[in-house]
N, C-alpha and C positions, 0 to 999 in steps of 0.2 A: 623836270630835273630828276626827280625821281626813276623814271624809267630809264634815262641815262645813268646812271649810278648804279640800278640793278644791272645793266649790262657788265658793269664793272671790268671783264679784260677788253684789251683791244679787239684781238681773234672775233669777240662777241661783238662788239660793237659794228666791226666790219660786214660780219655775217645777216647783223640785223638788217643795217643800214641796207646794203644791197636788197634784202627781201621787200624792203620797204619802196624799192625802186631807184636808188641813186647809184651812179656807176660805181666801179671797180675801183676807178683811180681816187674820184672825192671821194668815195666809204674808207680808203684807205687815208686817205691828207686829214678828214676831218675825227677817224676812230683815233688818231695819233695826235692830236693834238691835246697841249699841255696844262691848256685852261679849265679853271673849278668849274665845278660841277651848275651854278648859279650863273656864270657868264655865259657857260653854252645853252640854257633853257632857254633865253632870252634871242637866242642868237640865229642867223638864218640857215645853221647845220640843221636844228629841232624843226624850226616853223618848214622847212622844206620837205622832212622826212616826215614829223610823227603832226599832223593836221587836225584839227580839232573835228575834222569829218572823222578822220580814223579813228579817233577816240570814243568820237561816239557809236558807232560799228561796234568796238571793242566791247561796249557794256559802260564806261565811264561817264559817273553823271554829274553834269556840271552844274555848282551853284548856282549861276543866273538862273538855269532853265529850271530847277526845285524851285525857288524862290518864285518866279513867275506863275506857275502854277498853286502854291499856297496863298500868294499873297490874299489881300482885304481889299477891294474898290472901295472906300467909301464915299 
């Protein structure tokens, strides 16, 4: 959600979408659409573009995988 939001215009969203791989016509149907910012994290615009492989590429660290690594066996 958050990385959808910092795109904030459409132009941006378009321009991302595409670098991330999704065509021409859906970066444009999906940067134009009208729904909050929380229905589209959820929704299969994000899980298709930004993958939790790419995130973690990015540098992004994900709680489970902190928590697995501190945790306690007892």
């Amino acid at each position: 959600m958050v990385i959808w939001k910092q795109w904030k215009r459409i132009k941006t969203k378009i321009a991302n979408l595409i670098k991330l791989g999704v065509k021409k016509q859906m970066a444009y149907e999906w940067a134009n659409t009208r729904k909050g910012y929380w229905h589209i994290a959820g929704s299969f615009i994000l899980d298709t573009a930004i993958t939790t492989e790419r995130l973690r590429l990015a540098g992004y660290v994900f709680f489970s995988d902190f928590y697995s690594k501190v945790k306690v066996v007892s």
